[in-house]
Steps between C-alpha positions, in 0.01 A plus 500: 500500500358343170388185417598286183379191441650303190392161342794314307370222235644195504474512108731800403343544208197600699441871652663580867238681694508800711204680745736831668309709797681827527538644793585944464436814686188656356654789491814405275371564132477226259378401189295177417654254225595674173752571287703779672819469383576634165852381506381128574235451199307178576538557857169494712532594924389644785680814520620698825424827398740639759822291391420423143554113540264191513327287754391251264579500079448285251664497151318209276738517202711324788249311657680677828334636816644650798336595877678642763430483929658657709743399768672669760647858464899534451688761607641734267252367210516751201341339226121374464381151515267580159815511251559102641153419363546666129879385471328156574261444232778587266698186624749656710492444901654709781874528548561663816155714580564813659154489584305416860377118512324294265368185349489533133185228362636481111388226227590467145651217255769437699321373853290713781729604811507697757828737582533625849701810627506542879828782511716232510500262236318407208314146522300320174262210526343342217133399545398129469159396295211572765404823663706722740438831705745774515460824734723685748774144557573202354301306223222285644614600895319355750565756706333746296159506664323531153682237337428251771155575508411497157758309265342214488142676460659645130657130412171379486283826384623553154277171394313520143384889556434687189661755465773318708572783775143437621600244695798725648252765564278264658748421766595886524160584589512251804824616609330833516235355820842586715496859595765692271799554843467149556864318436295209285338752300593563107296774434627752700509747773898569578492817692492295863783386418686804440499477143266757303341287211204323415414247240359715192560284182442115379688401208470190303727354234556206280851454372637263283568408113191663385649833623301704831171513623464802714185598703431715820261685744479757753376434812217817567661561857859483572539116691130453513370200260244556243447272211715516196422504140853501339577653232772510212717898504324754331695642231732783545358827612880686628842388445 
């Protein structure tokens, strides 16, 4: 149950925007952004130690990034949702998942979109200019508690901050007044709801011409909010 939200430019030759809250067990091992896979040189993600793929990666010799939410399980899934996310930011997109549900958040030269799997079929949209929320349904659904609450609170928050996630954090940070099991919330609490993950990461990137901007924090306590000071990936310490 994560949260993306993206900012298009109306100039393309200007840098999409992208502030990702990932929701995870605590008790699934993962890795914070870095360069984990030795066969992908370039390539910077959040790695699931347990399945070897990506949440979220970044390859800036592409100017590509990739996120990944997830949507409802499929039976007889065999394959996991993190390989979507690195075969991504290497230009390709899915061709008949064999994975459980997901929207795939993915920006590079060619346009930001966001591909849907539900078990069924395969959907794409391509994002406008402005700013749009993606989580567990549809781009920008007003049924999504979260997304009707607080859209239109991260159209107008980005502003003239310096750095420019500030602003983004800004709102985060007031989203965070809601207790962490309520539907509105964005940081997170998910186990209520039968689901056993919490909000542990903030990511922020900048894509566009220039290549990728890629910063992120760990919240102290799994879906409990804490300021942020976000950070570029440390280098390398285990392939």
């Amino acid at each position: 149950m994560c949260t993306v939200i993206v900012r298009v430019p109306e100039d393309p030759s200007l840098a999409t925007r992208v502030l990702a809250i990932r929701d995870e067990d605590p008790q699934r091992a993962w890795d914070p952004p870095g360069e984990w896979w030795p066969q992908r040189p370039g390539v910077i993600g959040v790695r699931d130690v347990r399945a070897g793929g990506a949440w979220l990666a970044a390859d800036a010799a592409t100017a590509r990034l990739a996120v990944i939410l997830n949507r409802r399980d499929v039976p007889g899934a065999t394959a996991s949702r993190g390989a979507v996310v690195l075969e991504a930011v290497e230009g390709r997109a899915p061709v008949a998942p064999r994975t459980n549900g997901f929207n795939l958040v993915s920006t590079g030269p060619d346009g930001t979109r966001v591909t849907s799997w539900d078990g069924d079929a395969l959907r794409e949209v391509a994002l406008a200019p402005g700013v749009h929320m993606v989580a567990h349904d549809d781009v920008d659904d007003p049924a999504t508690p979260r997304i009707a609450r607080w859209l239109r609170e991260f159209a107008a928050g980005e502003a003239d901050a310096v750095p420019w996630w500030r602003g983004w954090l800004g709102v985060l940070a007031g989203t965070a007044r809601l207790d962490p099991t309520d539907d509105e919330a964005i940081v997170r609490d998910n186990r209520p709801h039968g689901v056993p993950t919490l909000s542990l990461l903030v990511c922020a990137a900048s894509v566009g011409p220039g290549g990728v901007e890629l910063v992120s924090g760990t919240l102290d306590r799994p879906g409990r909010w804490n300021d942020l000071d976000l950070q570029p990936p440390l280098p390398r310490l285990s392939a």
